[in-house]
N, C-alpha and C positions, 0 to 999 in steps of 0.2 A: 829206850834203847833202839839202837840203830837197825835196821833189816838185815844188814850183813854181820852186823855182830849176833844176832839172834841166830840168825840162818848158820854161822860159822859156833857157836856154844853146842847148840842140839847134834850138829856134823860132828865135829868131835867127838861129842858123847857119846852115838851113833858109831864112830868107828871103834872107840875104846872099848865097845862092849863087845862089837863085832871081832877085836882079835881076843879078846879075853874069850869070849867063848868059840875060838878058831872058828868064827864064820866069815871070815872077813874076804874071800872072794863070793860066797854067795852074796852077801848083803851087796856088791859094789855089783853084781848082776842086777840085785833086786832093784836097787838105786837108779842104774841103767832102765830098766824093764820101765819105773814109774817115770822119767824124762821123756823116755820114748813116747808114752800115754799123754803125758800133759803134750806137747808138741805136738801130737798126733789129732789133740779131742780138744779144741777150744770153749766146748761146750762143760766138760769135765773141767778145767783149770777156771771158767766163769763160775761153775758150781761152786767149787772151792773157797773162790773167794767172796761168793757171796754170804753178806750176812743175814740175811731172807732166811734160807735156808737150814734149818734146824740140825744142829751135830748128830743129832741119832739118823738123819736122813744122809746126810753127806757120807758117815761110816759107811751104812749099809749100802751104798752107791760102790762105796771106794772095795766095800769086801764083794761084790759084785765084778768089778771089774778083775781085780786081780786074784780073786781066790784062795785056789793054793799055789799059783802060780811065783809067789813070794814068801821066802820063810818066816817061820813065826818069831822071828827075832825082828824083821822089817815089819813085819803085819803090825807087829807090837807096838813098833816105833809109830808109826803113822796113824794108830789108834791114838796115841798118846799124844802128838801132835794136834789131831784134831779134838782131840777131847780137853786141851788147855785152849782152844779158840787160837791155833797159832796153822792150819794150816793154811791160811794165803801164803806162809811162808813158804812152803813146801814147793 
């Protein structure tokens, strides 16, 4: 499967649940907040996509940087992402 078909299935799915549970301007903040960080930290989007790097080590990076800073509806997402080995998508 394609990068942008992947990248465009999880965004979908990602905003479906965002209005289903009316979070859907937090999550496009949270969404914002993480571009911001990848553009910002070339060292963090290398992490990412390294495969070196062990998923329980990249999480615990990733819940590091953002904390509670992102709602547990995006936290979620991005756990999940990374824990199907799809975050270089991200």
């Amino acid at each position: 499967m394609s990068a942008y078909k992947l990248s465009a299935r999880y965004a979908k799915s990602l905003i479906e649940l965002a209005v289903e549970k009316n979070q859907l301007e937090q999550v496009v903040g949270d969404i914002r907040l993480f571009v911001q960080v990848c553009k910002q930290s070339k060292d963090y989007t290398a992490m990412l996509r390294n495969p070196v790097i062990h998923l329980d080590a990249k999480q615990k990076i990733t819940d590091k940087i953002f904390g509670d800073n992102i709602s547990p509806l995006t936290k979620g997402f991005i756990s999940l992402i990374i824990s199907k080995t799809r975050e270089a998508f991200l």
